[in-house]
Structures are given as structure tokens and as C-alpha cells.
N, CA, C and O atoms as CSV, one atom per row, in Angstrom:
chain,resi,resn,atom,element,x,y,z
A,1,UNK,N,N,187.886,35.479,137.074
A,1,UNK,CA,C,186.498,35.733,136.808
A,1,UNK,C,C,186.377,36.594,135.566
A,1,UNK,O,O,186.972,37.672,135.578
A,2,UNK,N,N,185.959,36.388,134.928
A,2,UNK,CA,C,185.220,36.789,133.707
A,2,UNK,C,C,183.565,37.373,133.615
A,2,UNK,O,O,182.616,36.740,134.076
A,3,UNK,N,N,183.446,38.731,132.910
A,3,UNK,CA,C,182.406,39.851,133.329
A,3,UNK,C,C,182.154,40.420,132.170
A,3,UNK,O,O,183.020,40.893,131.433
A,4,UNK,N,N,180.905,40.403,131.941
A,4,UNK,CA,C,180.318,41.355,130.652
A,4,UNK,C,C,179.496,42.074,130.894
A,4,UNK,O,O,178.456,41.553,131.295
A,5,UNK,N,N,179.529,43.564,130.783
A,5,UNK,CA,C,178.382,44.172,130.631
A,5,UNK,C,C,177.668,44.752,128.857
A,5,UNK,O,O,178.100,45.683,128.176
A,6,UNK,N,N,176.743,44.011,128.601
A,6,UNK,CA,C,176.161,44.497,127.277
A,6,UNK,C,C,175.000,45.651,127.343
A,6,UNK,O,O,174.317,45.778,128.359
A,7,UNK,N,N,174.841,46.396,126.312
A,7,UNK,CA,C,173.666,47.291,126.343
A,7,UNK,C,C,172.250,46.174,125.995
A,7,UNK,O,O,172.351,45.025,125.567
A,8,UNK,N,N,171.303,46.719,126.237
A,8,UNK,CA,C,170.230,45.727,125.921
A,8,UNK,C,C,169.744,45.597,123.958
A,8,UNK,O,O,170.334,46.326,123.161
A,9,UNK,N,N,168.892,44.820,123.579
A,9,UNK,CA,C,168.467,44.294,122.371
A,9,UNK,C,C,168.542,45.708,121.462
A,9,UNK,O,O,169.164,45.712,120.400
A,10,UNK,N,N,168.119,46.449,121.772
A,10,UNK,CA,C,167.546,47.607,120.671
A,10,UNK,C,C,168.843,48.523,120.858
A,10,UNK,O,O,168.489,49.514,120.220
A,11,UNK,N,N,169.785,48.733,121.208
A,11,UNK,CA,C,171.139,49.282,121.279
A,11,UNK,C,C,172.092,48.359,120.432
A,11,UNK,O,O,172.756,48.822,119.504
A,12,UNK,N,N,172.128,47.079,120.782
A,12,UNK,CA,C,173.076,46.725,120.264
A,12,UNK,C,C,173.886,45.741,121.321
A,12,UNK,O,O,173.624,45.756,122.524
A,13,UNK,N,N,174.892,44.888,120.744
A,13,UNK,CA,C,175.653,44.771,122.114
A,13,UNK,C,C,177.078,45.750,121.934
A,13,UNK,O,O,177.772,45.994,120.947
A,14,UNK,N,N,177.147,46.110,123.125
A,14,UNK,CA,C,178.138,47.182,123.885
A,14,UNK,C,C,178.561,47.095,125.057
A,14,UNK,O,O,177.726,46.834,125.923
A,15,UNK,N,N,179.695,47.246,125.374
A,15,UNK,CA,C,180.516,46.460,126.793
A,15,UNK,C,C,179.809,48.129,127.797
A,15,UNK,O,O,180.362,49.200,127.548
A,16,UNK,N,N,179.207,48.110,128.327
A,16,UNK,CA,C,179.276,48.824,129.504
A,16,UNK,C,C,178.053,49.410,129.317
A,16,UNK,O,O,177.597,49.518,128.178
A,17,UNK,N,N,177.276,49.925,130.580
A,17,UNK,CA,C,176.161,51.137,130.061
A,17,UNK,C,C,174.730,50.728,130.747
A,17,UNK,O,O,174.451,50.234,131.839
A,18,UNK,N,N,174.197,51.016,129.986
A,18,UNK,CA,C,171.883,50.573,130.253
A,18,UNK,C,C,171.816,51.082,128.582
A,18,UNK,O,O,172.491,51.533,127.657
A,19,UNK,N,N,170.544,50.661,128.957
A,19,UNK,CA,C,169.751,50.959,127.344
A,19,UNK,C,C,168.177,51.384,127.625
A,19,UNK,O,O,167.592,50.606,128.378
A,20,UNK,N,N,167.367,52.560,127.108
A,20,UNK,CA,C,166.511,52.095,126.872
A,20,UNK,C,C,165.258,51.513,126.663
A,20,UNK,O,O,164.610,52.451,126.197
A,21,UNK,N,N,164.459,50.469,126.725
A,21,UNK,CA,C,163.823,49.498,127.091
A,21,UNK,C,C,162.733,49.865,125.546
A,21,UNK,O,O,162.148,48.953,124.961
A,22,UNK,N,N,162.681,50.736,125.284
A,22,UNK,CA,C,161.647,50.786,124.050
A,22,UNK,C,C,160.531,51.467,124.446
A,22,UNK,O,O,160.438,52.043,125.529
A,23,UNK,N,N,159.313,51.404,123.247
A,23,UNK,CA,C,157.951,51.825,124.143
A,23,UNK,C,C,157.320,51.271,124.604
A,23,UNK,O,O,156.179,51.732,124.579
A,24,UNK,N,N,157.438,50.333,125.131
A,24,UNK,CA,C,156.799,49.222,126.172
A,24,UNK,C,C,157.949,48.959,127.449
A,24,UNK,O,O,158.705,48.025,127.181
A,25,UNK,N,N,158.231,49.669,128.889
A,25,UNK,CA,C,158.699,49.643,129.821
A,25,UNK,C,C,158.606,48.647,130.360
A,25,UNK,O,O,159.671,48.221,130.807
A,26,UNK,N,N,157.452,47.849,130.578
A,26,UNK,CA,C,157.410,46.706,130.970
A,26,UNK,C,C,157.947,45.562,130.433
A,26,UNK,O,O,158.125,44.567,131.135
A,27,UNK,N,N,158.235,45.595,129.224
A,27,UNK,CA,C,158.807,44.370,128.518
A,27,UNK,C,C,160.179,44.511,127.792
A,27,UNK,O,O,160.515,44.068,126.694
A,28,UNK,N,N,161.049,45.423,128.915
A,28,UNK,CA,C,162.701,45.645,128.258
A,28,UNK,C,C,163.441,44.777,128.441
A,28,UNK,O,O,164.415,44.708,127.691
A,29,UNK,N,N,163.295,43.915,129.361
A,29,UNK,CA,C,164.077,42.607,129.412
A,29,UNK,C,C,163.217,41.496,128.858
A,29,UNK,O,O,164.099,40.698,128.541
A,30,UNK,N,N,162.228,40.996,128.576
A,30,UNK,CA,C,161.778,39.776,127.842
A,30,UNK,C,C,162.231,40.445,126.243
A,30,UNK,O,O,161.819,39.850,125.247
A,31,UNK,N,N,162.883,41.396,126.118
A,31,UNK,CA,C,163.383,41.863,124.466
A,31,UNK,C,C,164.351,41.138,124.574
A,31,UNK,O,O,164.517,40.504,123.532
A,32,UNK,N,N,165.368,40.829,125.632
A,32,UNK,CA,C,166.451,40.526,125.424
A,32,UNK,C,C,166.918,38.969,125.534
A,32,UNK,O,O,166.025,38.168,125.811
A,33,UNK,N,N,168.150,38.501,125.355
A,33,UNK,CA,C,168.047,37.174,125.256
A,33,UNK,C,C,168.783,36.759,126.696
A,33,UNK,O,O,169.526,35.779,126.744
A,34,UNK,N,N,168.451,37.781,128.136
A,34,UNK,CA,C,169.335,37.427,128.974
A,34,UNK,C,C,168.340,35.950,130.300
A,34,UNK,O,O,167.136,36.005,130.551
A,35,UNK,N,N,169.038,35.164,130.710
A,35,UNK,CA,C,168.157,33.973,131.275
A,35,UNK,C,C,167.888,34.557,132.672
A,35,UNK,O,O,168.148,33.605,133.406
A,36,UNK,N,N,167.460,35.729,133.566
A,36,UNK,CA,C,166.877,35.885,134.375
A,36,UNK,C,C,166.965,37.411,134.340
A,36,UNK,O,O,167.892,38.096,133.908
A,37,UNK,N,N,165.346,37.958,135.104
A,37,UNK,CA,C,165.521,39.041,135.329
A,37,UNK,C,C,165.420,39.804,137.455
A,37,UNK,O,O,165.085,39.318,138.535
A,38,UNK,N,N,165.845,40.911,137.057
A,38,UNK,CA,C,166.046,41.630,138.287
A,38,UNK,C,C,165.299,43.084,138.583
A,38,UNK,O,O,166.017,44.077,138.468
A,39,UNK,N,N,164.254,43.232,138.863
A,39,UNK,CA,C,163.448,44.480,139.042
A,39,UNK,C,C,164.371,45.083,140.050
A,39,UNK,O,O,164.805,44.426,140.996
A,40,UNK,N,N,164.822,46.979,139.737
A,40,UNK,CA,C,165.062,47.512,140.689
A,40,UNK,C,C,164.029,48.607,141.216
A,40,UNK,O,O,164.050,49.591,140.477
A,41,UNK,N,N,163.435,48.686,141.918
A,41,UNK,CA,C,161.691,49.049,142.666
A,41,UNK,C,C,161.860,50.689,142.863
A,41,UNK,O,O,163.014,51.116,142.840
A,42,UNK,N,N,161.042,51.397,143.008
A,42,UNK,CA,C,161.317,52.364,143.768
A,42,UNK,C,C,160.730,52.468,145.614
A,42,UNK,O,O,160.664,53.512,146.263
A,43,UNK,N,N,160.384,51.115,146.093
A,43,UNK,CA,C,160.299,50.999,146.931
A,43,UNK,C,C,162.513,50.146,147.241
A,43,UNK,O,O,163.074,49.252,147.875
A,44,UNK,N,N,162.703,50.777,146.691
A,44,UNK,CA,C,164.218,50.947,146.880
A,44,UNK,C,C,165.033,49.704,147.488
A,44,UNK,O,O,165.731,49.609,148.497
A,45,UNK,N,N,164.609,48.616,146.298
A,45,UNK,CA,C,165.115,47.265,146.586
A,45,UNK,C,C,165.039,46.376,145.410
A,45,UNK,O,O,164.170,46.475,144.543
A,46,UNK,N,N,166.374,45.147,145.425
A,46,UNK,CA,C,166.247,45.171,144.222
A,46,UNK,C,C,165.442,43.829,144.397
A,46,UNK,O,O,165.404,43.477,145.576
A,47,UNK,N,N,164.581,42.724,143.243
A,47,UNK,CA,C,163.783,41.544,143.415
A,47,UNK,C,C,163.797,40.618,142.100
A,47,UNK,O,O,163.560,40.894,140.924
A,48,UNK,N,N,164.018,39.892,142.483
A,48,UNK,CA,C,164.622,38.904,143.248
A,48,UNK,C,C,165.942,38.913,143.932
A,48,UNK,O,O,166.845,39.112,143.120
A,49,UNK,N,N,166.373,38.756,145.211
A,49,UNK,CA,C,167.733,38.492,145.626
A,49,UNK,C,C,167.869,37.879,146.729
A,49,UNK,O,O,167.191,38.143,147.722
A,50,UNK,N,N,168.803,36.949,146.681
A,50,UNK,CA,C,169.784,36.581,146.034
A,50,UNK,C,C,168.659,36.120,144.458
A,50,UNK,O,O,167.435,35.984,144.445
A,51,UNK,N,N,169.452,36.005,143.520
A,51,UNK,CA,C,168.981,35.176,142.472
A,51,UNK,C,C,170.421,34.241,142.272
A,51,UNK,O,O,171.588,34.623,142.360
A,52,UNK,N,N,169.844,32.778,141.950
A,52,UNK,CA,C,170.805,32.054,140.967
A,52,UNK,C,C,170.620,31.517,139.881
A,52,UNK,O,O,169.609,31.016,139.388
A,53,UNK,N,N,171.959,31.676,139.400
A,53,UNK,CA,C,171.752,31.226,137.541
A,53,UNK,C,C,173.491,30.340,137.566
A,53,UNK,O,O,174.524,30.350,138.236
A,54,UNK,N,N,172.860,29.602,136.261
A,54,UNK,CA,C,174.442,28.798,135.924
A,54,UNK,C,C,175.258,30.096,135.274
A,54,UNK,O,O,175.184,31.296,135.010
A,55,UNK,N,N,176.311,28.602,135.211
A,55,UNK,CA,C,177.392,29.704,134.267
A,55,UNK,C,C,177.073,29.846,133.461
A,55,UNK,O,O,176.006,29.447,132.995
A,56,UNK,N,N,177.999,30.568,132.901
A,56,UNK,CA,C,177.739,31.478,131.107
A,56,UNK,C,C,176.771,32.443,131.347
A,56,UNK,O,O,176.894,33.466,130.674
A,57,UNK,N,N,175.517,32.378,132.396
A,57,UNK,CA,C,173.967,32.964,131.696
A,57,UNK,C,C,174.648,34.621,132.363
A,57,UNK,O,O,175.687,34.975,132.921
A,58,UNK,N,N,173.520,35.205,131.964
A,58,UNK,CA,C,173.223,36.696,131.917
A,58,UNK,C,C,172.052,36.869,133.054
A,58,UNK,O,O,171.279,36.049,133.549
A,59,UNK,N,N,172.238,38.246,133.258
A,59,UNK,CA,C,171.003,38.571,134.166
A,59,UNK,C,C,170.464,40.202,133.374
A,59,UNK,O,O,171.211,40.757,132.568
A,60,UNK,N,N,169.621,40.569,133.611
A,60,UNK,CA,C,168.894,41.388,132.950
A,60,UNK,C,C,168.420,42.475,134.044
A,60,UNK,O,O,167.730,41.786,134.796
A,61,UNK,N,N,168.407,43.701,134.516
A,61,UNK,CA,C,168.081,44.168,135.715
A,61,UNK,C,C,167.493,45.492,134.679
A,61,UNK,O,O,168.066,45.925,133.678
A,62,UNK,N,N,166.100,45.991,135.301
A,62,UNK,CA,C,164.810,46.812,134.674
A,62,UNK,C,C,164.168,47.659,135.554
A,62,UNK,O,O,163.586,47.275,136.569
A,63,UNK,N,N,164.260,48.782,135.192
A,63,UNK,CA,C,163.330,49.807,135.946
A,63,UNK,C,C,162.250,50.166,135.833
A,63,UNK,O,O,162.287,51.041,134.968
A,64,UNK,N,N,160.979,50.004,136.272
A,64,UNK,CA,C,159.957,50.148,135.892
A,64,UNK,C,C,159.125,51.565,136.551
A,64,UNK,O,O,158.012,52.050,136.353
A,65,UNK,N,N,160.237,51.914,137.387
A,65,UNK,CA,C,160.088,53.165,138.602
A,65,UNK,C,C,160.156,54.195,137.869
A,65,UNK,O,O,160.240,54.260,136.642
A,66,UNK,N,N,160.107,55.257,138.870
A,66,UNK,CA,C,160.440,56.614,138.595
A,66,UNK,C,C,161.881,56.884,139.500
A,66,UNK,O,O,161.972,58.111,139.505
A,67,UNK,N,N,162.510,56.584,139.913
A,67,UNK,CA,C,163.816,56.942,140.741
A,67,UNK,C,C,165.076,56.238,140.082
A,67,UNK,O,O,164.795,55.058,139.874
A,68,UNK,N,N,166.211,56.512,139.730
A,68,UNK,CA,C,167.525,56.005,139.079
A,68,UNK,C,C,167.950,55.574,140.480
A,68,UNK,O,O,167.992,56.046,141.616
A,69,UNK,N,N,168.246,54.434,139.831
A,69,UNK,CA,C,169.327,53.555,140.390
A,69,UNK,C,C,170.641,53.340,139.948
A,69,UNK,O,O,170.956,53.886,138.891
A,70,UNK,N,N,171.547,52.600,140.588
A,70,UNK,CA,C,172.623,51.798,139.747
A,70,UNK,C,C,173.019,50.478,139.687
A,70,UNK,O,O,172.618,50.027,140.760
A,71,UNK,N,N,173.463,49.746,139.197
A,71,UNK,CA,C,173.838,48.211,139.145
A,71,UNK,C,C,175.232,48.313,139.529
A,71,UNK,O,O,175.826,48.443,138.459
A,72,UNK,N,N,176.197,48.327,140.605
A,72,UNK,CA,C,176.986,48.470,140.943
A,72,UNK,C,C,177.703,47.266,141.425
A,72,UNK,O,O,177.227,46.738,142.430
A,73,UNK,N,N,178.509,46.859,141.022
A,73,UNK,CA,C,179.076,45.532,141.518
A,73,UNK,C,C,180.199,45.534,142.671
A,73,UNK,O,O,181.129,46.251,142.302
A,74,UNK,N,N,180.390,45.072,143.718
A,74,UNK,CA,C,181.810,44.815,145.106
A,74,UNK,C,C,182.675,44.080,144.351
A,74,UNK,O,O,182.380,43.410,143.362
A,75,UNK,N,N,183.897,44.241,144.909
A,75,UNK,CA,C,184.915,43.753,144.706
A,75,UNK,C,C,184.904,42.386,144.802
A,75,UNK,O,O,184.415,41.675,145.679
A,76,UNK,N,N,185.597,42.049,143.634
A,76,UNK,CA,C,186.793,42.601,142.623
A,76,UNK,C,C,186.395,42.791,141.563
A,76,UNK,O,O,187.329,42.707,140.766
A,77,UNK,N,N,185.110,43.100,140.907
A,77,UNK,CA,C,184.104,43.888,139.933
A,77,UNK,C,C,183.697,44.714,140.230
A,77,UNK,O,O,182.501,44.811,140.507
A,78,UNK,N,N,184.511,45.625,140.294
A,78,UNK,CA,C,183.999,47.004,140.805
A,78,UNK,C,C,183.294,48.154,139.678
A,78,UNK,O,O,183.259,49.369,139.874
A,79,UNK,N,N,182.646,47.298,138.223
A,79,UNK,CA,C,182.088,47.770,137.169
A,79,UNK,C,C,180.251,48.699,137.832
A,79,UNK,O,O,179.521,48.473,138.796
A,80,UNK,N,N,180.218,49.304,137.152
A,80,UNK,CA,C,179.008,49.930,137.292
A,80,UNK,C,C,177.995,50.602,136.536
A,80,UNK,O,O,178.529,51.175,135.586
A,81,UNK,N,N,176.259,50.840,136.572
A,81,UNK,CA,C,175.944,51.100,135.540
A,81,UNK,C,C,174.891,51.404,136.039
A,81,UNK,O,O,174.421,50.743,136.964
A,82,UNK,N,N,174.123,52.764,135.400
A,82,UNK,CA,C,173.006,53.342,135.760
A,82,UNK,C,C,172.207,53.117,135.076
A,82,UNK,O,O,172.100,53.136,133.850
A,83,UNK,N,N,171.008,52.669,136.596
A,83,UNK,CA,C,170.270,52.447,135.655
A,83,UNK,C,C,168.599,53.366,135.428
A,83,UNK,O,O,167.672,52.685,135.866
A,84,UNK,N,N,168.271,54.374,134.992
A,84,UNK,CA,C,167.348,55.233,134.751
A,84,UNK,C,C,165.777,54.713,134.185
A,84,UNK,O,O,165.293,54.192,133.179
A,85,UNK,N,N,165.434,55.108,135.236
A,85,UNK,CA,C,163.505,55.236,134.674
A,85,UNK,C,C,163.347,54.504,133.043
A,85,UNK,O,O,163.869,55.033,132.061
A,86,UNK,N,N,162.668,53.419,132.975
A,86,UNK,CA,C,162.372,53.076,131.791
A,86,UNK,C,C,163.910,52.341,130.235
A,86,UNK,O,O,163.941,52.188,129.014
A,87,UNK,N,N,165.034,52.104,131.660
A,87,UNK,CA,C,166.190,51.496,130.988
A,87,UNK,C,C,166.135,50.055,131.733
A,87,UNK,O,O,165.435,49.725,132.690
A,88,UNK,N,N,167.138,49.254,130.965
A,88,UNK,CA,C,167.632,47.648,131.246
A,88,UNK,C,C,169.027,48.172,131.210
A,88,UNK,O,O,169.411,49.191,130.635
A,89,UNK,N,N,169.798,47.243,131.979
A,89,UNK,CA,C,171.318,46.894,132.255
A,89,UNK,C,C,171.600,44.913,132.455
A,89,UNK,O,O,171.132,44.070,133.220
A,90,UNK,N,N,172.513,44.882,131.407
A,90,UNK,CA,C,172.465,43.347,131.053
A,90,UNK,C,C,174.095,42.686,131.815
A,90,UNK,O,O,175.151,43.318,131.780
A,91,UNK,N,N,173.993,41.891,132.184
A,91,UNK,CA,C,175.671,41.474,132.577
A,91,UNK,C,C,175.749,39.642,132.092
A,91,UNK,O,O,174.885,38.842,131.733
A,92,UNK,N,N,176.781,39.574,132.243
A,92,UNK,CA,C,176.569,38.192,131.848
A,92,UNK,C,C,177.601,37.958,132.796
A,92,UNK,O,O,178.303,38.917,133.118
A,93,UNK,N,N,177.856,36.577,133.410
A,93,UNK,CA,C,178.503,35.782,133.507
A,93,UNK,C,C,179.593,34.750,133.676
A,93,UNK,O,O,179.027,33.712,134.022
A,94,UNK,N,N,180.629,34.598,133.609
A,94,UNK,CA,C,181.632,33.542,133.429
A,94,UNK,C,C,181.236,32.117,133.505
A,94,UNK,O,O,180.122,31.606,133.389
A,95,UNK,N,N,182.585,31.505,133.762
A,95,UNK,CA,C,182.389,30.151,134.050
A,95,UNK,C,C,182.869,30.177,135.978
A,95,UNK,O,O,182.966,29.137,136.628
A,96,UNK,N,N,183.052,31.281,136.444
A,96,UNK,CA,C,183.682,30.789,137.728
A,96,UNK,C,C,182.625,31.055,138.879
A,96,UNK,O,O,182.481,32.193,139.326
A,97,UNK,N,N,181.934,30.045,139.318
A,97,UNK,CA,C,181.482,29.868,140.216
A,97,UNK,C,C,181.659,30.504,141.675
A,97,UNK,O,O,182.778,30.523,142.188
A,98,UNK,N,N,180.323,31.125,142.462
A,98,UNK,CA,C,180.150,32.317,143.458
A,98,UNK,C,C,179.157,33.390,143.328
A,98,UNK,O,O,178.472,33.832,142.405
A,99,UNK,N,N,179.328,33.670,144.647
A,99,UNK,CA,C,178.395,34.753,145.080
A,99,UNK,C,C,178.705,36.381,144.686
A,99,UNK,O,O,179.477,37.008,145.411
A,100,UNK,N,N,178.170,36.940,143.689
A,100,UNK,CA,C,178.643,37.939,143.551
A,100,UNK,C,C,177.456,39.442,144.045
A,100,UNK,O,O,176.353,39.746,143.592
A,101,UNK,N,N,178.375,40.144,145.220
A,101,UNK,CA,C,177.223,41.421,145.421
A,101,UNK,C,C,176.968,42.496,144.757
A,101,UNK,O,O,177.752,42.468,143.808
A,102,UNK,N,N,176.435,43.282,144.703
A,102,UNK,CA,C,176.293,44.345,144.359
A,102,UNK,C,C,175.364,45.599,144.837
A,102,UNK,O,O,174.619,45.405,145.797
A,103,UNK,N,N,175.377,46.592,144.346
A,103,UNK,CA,C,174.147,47.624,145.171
A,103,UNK,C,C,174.064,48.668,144.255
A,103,UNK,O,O,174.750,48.794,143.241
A,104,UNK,N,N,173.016,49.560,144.741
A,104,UNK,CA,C,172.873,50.804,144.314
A,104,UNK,C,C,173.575,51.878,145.311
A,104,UNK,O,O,173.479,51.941,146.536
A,105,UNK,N,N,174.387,52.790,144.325
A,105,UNK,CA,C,175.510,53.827,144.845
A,105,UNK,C,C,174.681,55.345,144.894
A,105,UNK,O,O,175.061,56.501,145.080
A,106,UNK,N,N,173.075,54.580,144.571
A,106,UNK,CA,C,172.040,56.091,145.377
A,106,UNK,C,C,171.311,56.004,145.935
A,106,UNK,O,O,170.331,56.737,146.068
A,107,UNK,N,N,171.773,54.416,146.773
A,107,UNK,CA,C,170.438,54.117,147.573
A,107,UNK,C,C,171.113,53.049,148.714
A,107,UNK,O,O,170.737,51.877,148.706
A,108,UNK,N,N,171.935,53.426,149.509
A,108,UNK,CA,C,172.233,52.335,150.501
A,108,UNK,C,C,171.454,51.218,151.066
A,108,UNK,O,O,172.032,50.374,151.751
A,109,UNK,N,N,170.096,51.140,150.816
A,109,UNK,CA,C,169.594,50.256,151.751
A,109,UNK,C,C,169.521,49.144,150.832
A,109,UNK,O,O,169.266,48.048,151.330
A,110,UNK,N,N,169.756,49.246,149.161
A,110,UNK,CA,C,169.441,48.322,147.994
A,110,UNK,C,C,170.764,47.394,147.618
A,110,UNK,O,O,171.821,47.717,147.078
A,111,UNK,N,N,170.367,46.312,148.037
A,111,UNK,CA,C,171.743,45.487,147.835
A,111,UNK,C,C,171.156,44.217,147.092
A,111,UNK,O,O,169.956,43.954,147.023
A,112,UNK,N,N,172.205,43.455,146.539
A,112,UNK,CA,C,171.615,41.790,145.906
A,112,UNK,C,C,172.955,41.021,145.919
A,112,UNK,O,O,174.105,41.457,145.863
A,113,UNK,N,N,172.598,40.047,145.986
A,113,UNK,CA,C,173.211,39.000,145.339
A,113,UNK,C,C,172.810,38.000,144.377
A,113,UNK,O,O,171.782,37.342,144.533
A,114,UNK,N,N,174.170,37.757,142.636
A,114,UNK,CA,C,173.625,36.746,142.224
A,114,UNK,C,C,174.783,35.981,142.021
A,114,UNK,O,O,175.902,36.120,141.530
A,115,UNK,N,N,173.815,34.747,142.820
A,115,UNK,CA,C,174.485,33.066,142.804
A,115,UNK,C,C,174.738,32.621,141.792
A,115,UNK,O,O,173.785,31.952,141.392
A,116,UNK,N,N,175.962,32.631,140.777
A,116,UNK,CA,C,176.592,31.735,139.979
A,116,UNK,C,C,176.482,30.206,140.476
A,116,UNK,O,O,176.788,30.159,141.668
A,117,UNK,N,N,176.241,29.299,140.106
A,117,UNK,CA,C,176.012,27.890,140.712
A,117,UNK,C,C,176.934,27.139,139.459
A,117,UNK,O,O,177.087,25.917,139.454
């Protein structure tokens, strides 16, 4: 399996991290060129989930809250990335097909899955 984490549009790309989002919070992921996005709420869940996307694509996950989260991935991606009030966290992809979980490591009840198809 093959795993990218990039910073979002106005950072740059950069393997690991959040970015961000600009002065418009609401629109930190339509900046970017990733093919789905993932609200993490402060009603402490993340939405859409499960989500699926093909291979190659990216997912885009955005805070529009006031409470930090993280984008935390289960094994055997055990990569991770905070994500703070008014930031995006971008991942992309492989070609290998599956269910991959993940959660927030400050919020037990917030979990997702996204369906590689």
C-alpha cells in the first residue's frame, strides 16, 4: 500500500501535516485539487463515512469547528495529522484496493472509513 500525506493548496505540497485553509474557512478544501471531502464536526464525528473513492484519488478532511481533531490512520498506516480549527489535511491514495480506518486520537467516539474501490 502506498500513502501520501500533502499539506493543502496555499502551503504547498509537503509529505505530512494540515495547512491552513486561508481566509475563507469554509472553502479550504474546494482550494485544493483533492476528489472528495471529509468534515470533521465538533459535534465530534467525522461526515461523510464510510466515504468511497477510486484509486489514485485523494481525500481532503476540514474543520470548520472550534475543537482540534486528528486524522489518524489504523494499522498498517499508522500516519497521523492534526487537524486544528480552520485547517485541511489532504491524503491521497494508492492503487491497492480496501477499507482503510481511521479516528481522532482526542476524541474516541470519531471514527471513519475510506473505501478505496
Amino acid at each position: 500500500m502506498r500513502f501520501s500525506w500533502a499539506k493543502a493548496a496555499i502551503c504547498g505540497v509537503v509529505v505530512g501535516g494540515a495547512c491552513k485553509s486561508g481566509s475563507s474557512v469554509s472553502s479550504g478544501c474546494q482550494s485544493t485539487a483533492a476528489s472528495a471531502v471529509v468534515q470533521a464536526t465538533d459535534a465530534k464525528q467525522f461526515n461523510p463515512t464510510p466515504l468511497q473513492i477510486g484509486q489514485t484519488q485523494s481525500v481532503c478532511w476540514e474543520n470548520n469547528g472550534t475543537l482540534t481533531h486528528s486524522v489518524t490512520f489504523d494499522a498498517p498506516d499508522t500516519t497521523d495529522a492534526t487537524l486544528a480549527p480552520g485547517y485541511v489535511v489532504i491524503k491521497g491514495f494508492g492503487t491497492t484496493p480496501g477499507d482503510f480506518t481511521y479516528h481522532c486520537k482526542y476524541h474516541s467516539t470519531m471514527t471513519g472509513v475510506i473505501q478505496v474501490r
